[in-house]
DSSP file (Angstrom, degrees, kcal/mol; ACC not computed):
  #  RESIDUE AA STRUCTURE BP1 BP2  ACC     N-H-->O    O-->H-N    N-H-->O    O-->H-N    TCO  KAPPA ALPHA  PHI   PSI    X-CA   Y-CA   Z-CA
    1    1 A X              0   0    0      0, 0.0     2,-0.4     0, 0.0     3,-0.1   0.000 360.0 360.0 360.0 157.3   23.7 -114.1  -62.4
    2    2 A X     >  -     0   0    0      1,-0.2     4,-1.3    70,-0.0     3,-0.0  -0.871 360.0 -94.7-129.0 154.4   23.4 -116.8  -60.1
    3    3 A X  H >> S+     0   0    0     -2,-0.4     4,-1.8     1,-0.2     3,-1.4   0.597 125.0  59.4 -32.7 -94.8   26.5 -117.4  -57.1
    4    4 A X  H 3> S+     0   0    0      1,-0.3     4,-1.7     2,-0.2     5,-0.3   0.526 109.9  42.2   3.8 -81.4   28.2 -119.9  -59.4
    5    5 A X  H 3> S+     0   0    0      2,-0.2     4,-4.2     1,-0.2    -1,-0.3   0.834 109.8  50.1 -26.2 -64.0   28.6 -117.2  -61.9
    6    6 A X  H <X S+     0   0    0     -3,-1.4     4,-1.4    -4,-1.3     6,-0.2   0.898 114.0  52.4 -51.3 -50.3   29.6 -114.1  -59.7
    7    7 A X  H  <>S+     0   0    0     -4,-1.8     5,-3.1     1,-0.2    -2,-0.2   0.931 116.8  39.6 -71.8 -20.0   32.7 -117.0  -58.1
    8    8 A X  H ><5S+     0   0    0     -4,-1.7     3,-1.6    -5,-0.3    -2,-0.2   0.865 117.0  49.5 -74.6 -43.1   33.8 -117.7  -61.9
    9    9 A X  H 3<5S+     0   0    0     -4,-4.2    -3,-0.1    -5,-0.3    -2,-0.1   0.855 120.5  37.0 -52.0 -32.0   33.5 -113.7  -63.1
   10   10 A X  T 3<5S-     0   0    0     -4,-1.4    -1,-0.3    -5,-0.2    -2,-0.1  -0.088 107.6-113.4-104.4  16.8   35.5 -112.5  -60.2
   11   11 A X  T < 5 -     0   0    0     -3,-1.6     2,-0.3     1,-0.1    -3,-0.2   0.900  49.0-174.7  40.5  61.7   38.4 -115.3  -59.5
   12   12 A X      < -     0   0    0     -5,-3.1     2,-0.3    -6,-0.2    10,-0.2  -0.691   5.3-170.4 -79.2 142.3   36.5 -115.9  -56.2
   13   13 A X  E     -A   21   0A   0      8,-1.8     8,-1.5    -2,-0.3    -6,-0.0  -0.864  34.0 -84.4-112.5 159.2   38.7 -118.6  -54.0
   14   14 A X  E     -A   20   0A   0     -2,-0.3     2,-0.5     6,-0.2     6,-0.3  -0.382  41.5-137.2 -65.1 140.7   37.2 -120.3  -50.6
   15   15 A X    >   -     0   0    0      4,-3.0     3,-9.9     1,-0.1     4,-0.1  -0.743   9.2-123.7-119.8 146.8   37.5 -118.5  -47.7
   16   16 A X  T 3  S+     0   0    0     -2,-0.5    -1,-0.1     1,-0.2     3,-0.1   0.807 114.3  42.0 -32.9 -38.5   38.6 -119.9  -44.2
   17   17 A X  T 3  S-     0   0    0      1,-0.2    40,-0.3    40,-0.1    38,-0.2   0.047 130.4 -78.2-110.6  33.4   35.8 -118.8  -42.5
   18   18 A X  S <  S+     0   0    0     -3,-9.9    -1,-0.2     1,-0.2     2,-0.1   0.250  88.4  44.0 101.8 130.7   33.1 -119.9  -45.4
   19   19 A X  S    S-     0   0    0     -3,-0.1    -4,-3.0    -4,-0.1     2,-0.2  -0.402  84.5 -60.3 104.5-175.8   32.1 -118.3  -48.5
   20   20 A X  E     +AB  14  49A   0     29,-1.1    29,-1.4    -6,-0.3     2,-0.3  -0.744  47.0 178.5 -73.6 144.8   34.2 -116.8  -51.3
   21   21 A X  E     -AB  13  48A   0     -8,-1.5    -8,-1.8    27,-0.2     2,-0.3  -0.960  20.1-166.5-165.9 153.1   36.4 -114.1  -51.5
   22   22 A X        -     0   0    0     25,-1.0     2,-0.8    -2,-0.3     3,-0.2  -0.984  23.6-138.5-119.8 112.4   38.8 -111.9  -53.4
   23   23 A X        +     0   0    0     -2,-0.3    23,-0.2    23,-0.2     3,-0.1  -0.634  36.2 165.4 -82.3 112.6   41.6 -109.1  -52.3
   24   24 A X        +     0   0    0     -2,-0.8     2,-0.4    21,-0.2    -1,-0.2   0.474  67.1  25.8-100.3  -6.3   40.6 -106.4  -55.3
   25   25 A X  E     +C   45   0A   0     20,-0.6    20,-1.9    -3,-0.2     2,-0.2  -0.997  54.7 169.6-144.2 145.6   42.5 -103.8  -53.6
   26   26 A X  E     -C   44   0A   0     -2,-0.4    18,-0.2    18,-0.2    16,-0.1  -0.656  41.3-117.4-158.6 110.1   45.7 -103.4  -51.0
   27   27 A X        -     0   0    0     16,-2.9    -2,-0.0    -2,-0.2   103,-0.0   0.066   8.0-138.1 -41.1 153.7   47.2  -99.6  -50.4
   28   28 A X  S    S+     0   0    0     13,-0.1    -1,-0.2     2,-0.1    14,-0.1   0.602  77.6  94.5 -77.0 -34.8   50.4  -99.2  -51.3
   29   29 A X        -     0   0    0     12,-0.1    13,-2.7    14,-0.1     2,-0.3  -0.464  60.1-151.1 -74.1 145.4   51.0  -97.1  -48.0
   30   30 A X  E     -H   41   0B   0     11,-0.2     2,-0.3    12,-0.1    11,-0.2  -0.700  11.8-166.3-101.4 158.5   52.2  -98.6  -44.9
   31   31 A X  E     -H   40   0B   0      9,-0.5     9,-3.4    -2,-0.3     2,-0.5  -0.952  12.8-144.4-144.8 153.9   51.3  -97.1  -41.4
   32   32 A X        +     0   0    0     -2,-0.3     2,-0.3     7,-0.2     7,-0.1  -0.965  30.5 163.2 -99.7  92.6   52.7  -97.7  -38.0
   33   33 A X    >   -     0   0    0     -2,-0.5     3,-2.0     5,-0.4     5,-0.1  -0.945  40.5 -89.3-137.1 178.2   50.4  -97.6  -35.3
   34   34 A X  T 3  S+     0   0    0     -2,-0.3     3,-0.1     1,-0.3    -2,-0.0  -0.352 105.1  24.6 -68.9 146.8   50.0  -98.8  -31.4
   35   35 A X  T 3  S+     0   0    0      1,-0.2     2,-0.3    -2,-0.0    -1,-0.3   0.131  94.1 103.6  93.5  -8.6   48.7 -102.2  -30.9
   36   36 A X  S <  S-     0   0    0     -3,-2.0     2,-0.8     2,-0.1    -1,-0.2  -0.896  75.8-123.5-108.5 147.0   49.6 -103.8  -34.0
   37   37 A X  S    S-     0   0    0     97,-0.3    97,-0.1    -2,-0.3    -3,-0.0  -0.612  80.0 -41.9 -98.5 121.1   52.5 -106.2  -34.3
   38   38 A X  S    S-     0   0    0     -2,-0.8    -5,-0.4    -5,-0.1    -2,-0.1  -0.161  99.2  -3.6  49.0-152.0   54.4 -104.0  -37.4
   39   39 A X        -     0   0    0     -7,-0.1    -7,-0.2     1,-0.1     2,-0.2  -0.091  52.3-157.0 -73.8 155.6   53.2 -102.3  -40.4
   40   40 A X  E     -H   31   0B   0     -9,-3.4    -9,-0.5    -4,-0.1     2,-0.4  -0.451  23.5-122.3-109.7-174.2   49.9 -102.0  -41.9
   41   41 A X  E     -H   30   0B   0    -11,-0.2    89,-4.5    -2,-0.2   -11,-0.2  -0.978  32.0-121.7-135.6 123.8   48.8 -101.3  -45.1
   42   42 A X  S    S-     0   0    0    -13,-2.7    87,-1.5    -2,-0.4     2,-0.3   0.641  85.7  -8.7 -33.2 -42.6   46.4  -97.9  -44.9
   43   43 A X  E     - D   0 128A   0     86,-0.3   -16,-2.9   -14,-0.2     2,-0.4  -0.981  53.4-157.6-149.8 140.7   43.3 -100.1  -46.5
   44   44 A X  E     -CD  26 127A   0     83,-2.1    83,-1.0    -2,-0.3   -18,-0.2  -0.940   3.5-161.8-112.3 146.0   42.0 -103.2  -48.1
   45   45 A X  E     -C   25   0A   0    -20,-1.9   -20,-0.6    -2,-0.4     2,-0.3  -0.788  12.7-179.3-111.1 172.1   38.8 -104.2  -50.4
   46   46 A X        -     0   0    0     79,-0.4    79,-0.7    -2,-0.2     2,-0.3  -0.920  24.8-137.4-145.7 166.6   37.8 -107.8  -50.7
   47   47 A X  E     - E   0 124A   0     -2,-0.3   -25,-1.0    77,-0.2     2,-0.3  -0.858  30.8-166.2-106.3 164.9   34.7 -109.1  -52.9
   48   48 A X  E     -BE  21 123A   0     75,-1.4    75,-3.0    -2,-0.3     2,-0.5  -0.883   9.2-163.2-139.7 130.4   33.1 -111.7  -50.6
   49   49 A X  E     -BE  20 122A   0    -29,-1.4   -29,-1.1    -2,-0.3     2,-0.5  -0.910   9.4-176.0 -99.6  92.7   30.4 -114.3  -51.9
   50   50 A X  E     - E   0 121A   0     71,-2.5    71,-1.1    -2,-0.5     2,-0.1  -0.957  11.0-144.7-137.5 164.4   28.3 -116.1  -49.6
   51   51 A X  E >   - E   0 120A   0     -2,-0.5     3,-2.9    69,-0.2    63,-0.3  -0.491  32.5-100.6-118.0 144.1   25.6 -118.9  -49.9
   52   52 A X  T 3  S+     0   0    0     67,-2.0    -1,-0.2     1,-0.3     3,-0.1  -0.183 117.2  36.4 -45.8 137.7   22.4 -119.7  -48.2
   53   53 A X  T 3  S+     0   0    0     61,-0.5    -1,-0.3     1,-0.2    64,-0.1   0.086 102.9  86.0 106.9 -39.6   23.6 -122.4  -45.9
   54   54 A X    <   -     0   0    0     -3,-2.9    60,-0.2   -36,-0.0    -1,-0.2   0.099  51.7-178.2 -61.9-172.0   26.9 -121.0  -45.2
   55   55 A X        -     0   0    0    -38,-0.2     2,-0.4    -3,-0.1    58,-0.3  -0.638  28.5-115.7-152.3 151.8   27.8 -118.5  -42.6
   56   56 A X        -     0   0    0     56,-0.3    56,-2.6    -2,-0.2   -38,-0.1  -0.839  46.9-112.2 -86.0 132.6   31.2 -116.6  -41.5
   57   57 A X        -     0   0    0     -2,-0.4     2,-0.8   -40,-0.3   102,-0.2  -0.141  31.8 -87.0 -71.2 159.8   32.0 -117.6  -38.3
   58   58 A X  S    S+     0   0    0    100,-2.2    81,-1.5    81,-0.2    53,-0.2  -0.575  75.3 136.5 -61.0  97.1   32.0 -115.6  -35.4
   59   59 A X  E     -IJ 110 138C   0     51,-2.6    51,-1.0    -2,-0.8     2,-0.3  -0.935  33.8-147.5-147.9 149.1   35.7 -113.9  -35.6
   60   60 A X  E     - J   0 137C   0     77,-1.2    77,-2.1    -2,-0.2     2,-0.2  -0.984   2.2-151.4-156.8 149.7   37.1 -110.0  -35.0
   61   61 A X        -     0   0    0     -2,-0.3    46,-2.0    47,-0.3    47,-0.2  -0.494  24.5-124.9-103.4 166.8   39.7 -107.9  -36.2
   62   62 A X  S    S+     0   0    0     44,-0.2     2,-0.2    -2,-0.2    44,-0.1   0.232  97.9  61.2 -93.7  14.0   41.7 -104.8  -34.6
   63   63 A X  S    S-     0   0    0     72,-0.2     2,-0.5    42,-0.1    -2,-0.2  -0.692  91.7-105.0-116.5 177.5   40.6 -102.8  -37.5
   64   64 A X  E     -F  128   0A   0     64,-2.5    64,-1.4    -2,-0.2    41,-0.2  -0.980  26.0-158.0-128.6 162.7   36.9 -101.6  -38.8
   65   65 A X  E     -FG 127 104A   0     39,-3.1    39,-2.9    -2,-0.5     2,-0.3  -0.687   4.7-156.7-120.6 143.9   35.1 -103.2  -42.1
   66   66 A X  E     -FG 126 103A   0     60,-2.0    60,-1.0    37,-0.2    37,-0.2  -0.995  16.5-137.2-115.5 124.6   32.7 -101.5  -43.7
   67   67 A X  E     -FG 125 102A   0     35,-1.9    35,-1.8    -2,-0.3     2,-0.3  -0.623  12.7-166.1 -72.2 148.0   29.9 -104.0  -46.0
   68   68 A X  E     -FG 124 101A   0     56,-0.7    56,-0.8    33,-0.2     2,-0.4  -0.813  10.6-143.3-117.7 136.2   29.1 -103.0  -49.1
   69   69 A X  E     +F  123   0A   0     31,-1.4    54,-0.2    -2,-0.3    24,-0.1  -0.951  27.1 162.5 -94.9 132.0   26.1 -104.8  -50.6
   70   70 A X  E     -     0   0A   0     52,-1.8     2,-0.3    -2,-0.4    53,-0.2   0.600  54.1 -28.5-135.8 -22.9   26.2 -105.6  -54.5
   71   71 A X  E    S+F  122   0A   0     51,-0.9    51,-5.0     2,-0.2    -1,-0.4  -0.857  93.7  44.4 170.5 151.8   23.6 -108.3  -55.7
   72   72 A X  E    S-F  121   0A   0     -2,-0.3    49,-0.2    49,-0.2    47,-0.0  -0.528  97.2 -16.2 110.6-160.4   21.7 -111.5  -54.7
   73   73 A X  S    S-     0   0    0     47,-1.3    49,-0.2    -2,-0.2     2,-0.2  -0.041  87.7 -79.4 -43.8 156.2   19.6 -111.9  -50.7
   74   74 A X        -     0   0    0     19,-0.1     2,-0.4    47,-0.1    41,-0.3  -0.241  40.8-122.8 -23.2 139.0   20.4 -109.6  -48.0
   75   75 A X  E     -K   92   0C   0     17,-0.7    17,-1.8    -2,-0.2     2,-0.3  -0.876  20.7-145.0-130.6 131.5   23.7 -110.2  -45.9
   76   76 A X  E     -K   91   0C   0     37,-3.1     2,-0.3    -2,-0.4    15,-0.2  -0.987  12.7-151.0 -61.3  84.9   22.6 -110.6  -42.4
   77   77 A X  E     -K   90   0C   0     13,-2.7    13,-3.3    -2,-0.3     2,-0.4  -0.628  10.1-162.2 -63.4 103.5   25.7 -108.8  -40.3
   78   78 A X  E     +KL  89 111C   0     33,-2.7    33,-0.9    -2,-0.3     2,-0.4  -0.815  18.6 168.2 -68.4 128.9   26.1 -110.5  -36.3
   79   79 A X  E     -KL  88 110C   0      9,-2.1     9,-2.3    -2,-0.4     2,-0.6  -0.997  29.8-160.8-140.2 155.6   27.9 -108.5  -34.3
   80   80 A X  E     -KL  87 109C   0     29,-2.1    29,-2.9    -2,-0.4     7,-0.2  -0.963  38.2-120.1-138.0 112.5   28.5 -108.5  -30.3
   81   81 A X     >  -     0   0    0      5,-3.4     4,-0.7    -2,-0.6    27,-0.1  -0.242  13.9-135.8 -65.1 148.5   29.7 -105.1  -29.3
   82   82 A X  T  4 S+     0   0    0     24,-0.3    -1,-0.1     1,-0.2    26,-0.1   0.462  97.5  29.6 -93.6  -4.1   33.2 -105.1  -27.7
   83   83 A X  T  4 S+     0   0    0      3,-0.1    -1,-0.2     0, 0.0    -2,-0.1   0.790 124.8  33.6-138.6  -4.5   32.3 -103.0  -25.3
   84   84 A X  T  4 S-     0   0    0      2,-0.1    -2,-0.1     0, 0.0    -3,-0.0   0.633  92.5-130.4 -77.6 -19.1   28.7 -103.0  -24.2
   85   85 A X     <  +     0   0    0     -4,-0.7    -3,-0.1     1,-0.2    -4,-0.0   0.402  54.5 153.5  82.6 -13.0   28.5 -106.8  -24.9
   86   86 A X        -     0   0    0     -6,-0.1    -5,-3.4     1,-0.1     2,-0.4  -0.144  47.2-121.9 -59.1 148.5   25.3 -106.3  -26.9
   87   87 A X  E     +K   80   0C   0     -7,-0.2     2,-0.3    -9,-0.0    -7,-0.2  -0.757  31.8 170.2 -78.0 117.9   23.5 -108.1  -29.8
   88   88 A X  E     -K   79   0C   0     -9,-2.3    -9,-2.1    -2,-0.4     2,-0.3  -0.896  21.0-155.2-134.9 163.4   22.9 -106.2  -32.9
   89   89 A X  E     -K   78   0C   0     -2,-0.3     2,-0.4   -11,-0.2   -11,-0.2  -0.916  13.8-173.2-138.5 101.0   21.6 -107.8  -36.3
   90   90 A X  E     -K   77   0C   0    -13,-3.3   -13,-2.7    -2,-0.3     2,-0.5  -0.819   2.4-167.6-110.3 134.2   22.7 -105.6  -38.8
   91   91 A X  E     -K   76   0C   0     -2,-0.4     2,-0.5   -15,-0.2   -15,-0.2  -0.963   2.5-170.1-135.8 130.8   21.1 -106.7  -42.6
   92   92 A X  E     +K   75   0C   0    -17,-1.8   -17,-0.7    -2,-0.5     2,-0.2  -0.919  42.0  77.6 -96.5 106.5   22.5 -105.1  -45.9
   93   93 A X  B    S-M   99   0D   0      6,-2.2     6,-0.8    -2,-0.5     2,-0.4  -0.902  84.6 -59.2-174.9-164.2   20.9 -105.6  -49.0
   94   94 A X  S    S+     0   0    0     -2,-0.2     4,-0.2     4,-0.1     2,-0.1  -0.879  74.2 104.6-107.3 116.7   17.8 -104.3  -50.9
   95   95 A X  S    S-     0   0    0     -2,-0.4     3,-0.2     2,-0.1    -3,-0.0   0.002  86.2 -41.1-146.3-144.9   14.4 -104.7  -49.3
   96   96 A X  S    S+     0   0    0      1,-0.2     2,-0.9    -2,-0.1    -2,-0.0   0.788 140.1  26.3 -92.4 -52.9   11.5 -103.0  -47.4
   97   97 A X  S    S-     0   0    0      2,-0.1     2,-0.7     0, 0.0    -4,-0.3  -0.818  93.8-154.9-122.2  95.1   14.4 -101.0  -45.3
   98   98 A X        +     0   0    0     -2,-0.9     2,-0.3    -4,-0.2    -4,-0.1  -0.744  18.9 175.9-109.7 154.0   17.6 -100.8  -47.6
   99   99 A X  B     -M   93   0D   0     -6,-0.8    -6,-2.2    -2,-0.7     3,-0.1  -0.892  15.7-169.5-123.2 132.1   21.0 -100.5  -46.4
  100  100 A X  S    S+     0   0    0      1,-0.3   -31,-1.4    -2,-0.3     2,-0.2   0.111  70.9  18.1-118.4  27.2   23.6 -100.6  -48.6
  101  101 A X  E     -G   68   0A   0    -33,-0.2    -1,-0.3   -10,-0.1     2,-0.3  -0.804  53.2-158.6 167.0 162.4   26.3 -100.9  -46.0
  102  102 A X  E     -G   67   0A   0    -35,-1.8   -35,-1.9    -2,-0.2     2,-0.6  -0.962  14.5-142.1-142.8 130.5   27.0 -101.7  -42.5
  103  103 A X  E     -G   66   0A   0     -2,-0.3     2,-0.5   -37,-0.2   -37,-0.2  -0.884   6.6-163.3-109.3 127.5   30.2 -100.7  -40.2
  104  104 A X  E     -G   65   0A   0    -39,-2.9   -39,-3.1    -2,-0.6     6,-0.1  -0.991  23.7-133.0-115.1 120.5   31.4 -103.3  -37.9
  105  105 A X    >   -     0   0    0     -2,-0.5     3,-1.3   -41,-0.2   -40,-0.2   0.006  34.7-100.3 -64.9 149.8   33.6 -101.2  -35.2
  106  106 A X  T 3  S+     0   0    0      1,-0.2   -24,-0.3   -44,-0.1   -44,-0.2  -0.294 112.6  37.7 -67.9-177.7   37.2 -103.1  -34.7
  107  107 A X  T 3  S+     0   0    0    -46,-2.0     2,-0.2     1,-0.2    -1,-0.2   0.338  97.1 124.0  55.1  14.9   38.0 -105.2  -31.8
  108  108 A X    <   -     0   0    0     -3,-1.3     2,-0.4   -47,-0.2   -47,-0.3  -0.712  65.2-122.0 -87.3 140.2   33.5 -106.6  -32.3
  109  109 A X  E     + L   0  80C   0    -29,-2.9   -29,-2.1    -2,-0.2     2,-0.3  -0.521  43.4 171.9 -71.0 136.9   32.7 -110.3  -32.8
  110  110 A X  E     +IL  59  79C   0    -51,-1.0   -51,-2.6    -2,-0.4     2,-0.3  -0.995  14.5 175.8-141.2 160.3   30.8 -110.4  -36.1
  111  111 A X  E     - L   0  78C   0    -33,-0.9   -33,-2.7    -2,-0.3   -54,-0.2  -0.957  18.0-142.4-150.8 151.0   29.7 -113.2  -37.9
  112  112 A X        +     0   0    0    -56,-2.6   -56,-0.3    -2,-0.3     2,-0.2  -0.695  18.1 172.6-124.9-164.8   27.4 -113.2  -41.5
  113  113 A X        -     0   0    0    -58,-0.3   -37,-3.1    -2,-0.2     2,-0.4  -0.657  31.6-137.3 144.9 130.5   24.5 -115.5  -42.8
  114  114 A X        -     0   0    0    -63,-0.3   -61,-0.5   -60,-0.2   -39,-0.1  -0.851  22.0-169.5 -92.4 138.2   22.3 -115.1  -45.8
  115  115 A X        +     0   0    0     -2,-0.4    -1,-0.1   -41,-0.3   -40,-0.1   0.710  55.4  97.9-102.6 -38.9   18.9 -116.2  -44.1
  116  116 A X  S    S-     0   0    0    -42,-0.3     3,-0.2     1,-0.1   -43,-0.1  -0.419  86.1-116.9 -64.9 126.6   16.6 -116.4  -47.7
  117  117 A X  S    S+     0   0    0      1,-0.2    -1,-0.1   -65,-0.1     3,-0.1  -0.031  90.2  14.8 -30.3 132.6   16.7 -120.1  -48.5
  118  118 A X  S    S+     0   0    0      1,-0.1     2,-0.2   -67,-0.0    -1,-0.2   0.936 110.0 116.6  48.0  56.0   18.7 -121.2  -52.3
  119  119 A X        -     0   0    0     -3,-0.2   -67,-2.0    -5,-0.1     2,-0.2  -0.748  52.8-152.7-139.6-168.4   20.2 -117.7  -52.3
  120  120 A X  E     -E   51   0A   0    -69,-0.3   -47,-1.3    -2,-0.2     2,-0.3  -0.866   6.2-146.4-132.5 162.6   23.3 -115.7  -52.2
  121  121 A X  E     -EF  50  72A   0    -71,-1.1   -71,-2.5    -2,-0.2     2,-0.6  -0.755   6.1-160.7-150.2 109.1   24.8 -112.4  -51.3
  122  122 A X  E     +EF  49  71A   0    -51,-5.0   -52,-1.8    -2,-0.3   -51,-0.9  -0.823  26.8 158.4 -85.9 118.9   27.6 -110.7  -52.9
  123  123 A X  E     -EF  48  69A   0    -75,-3.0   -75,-1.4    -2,-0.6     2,-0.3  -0.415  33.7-134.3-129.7 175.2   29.2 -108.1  -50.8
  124  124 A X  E     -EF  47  68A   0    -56,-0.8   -56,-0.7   -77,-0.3     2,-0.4  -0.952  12.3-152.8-113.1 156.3   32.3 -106.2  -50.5
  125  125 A X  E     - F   0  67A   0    -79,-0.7     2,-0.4    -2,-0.3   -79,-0.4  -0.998  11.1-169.2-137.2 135.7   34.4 -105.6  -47.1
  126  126 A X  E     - F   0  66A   0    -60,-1.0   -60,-2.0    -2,-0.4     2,-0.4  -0.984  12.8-176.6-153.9  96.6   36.7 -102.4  -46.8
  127  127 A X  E     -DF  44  65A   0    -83,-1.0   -83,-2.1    -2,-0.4     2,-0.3  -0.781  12.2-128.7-111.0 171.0   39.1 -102.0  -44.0
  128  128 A X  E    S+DF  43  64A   0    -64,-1.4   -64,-2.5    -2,-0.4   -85,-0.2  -0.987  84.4  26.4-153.3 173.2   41.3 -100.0  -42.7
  129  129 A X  S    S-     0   0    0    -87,-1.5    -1,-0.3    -2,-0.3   -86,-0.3   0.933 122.1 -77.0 -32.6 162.9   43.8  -99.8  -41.8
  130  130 A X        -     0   0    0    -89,-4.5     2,-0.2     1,-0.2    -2,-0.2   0.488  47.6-105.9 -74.5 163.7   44.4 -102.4  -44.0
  131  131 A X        +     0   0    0     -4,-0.3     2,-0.3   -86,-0.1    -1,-0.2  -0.470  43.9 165.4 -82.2 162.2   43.2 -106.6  -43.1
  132  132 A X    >   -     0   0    0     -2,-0.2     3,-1.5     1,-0.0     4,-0.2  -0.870  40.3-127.5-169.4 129.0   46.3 -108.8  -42.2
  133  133 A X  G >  S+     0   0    0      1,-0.3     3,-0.5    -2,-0.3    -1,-0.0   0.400 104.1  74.3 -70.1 -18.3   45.6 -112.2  -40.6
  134  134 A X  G 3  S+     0   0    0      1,-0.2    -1,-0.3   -97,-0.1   -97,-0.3   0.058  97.1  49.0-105.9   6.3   47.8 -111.6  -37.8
  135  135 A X  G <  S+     0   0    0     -3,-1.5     2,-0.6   -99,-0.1    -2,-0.2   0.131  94.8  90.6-123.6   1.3   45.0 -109.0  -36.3
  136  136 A X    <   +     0   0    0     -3,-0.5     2,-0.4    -4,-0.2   -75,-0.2  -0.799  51.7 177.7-101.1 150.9   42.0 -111.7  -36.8
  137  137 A X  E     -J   60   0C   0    -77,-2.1   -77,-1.2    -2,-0.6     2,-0.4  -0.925  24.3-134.0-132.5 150.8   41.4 -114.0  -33.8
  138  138 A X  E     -J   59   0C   0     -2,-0.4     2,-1.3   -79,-0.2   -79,-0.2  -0.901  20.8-101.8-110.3 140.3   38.5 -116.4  -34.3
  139  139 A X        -     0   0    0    -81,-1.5   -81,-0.2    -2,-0.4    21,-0.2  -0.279  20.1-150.4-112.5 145.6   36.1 -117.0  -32.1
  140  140 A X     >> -     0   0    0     -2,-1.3     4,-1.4     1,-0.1     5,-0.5   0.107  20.9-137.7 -63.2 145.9   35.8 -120.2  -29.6
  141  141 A X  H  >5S+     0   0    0      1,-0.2     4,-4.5     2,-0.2     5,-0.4   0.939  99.5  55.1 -76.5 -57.9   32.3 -120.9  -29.0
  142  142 A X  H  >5S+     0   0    0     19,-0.3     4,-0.8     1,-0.2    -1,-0.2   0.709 107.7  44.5 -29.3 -38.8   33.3 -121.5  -25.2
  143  143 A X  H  >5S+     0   0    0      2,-0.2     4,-2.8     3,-0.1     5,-0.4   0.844 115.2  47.9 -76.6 -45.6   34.9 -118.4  -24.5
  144  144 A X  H  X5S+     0   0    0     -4,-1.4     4,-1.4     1,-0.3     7,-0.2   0.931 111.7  54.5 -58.5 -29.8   32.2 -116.4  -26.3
  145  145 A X  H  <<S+     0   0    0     -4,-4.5     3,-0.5    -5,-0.5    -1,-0.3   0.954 109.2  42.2 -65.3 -40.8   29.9 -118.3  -24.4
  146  146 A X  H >< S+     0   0    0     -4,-0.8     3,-0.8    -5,-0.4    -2,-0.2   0.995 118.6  44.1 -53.6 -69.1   31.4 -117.6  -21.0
  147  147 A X  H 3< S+     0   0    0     -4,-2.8    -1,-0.3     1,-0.2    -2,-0.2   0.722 132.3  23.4 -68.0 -12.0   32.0 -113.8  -21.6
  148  148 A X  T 3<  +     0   0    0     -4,-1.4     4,-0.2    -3,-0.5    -1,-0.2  -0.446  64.1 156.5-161.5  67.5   28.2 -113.4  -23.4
  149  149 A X  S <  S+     0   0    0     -3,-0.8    -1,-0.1     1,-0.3    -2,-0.1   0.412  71.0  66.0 -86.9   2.5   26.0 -116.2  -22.2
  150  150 A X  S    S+     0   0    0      1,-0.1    -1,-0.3     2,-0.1    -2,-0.1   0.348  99.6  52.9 -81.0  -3.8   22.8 -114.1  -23.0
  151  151 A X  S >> S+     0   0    0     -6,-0.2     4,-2.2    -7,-0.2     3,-0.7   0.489  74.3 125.6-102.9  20.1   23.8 -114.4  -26.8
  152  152 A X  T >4 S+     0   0    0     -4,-0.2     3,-1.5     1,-0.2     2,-1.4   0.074  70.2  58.7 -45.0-135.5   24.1 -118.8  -26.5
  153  153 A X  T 3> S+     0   0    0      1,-0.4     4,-1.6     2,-0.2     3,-0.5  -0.087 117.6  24.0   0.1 -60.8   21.7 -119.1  -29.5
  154  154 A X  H <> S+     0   0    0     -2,-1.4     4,-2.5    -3,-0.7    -1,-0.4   0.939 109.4  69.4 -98.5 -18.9   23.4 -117.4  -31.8
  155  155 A X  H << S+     0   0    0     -4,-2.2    -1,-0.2    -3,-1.5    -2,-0.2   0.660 113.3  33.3 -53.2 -17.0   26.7 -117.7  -30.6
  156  156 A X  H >4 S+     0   0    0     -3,-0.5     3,-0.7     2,-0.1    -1,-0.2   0.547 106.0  64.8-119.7  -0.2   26.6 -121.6  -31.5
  157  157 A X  H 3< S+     0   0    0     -4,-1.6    -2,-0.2     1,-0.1    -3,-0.1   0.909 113.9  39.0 -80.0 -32.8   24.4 -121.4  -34.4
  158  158 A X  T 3< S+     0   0    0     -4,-2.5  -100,-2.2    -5,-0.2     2,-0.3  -0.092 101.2  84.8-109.0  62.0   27.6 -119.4  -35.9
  159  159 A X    <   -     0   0    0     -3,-0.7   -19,-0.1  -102,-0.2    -3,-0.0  -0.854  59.9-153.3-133.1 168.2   30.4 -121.2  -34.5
  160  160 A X              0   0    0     -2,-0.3    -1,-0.1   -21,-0.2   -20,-0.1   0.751 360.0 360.0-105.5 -22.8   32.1 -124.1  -35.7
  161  161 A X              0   0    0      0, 0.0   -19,-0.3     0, 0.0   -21,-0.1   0.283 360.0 360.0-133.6 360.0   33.6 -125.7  -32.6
């Protein structure tokens, strides 16, 4: 199947930060915990679809996602740890070295990109506790730049502003 396909089969919709996506799953349990403003929901799944050419901006949540990989390219995973400051390039897919999933720790900038030219990557993302828009901050290429001015390369090739 080719991306086109996968966004009709699945009810994919556009997502803010690029690509397609679908919420396939959201617990029925609520949780309380410190640092979030009210209730959670224990976990979420999404499908997420994205296209050579696209990328998900550099943006982080209070929770952690684990990728799943499921068909097309390799998902190239950015992330800049939130407390060493470091660059990691985490890539899910099947290849030479496969990973079929990748854990991005809460409160880390991550950003994705398919790199193979006229491709795709269909993935899934599974957090917990559960995603809620009111724990993602996106991030400004200016601030990220201040606070991590050895990552400027990739910090504006996956930023929008």
């Amino acid at each position: 199947m080719d991306a086109r396909a996968w966004v009709k089969a699945l009810g994919l919709k556009e997502h803010p930060e690029g690509g397609y996506f679908k919420e396939t799953y959201r617990a029925g349990m609520e949780i309380d915990l410190p640092g979030f403003d009210g209730r959670r929901s224990a976990g979420t799944a999404i499908y997420y679809l994205l296209k050579s050419g696209q990328f998900s901006a550099f943006h982080r949540i209070k929770s952690d996602e684990v990728w799943h990989f499921y068909a097309g390219s390799p998902l190239a995973v950015h992330v800049i740890d939130r407390e060493d400051g470091k660059y990691q390039k985490m890539t899910i897919g099947k290849g030479k070295r496969p990973a079929l999933q990748a854990v991005v720790k809460a409160g880390c900038w991550f950003a994705a990109s398919v790199d193979k030219p006229h491709s795709y990557s269909l993935v899934g993302c599974t957090v917990a506790p559960g995603f809620d828009f009111r724990d993602w901050e996106a991030g400004w290429r200016d601030e990220l730049l201040a606070s991590y001015p050895e990552h400027k390369q990739i910090i504006v090739k996956f930023t929008r502003q």
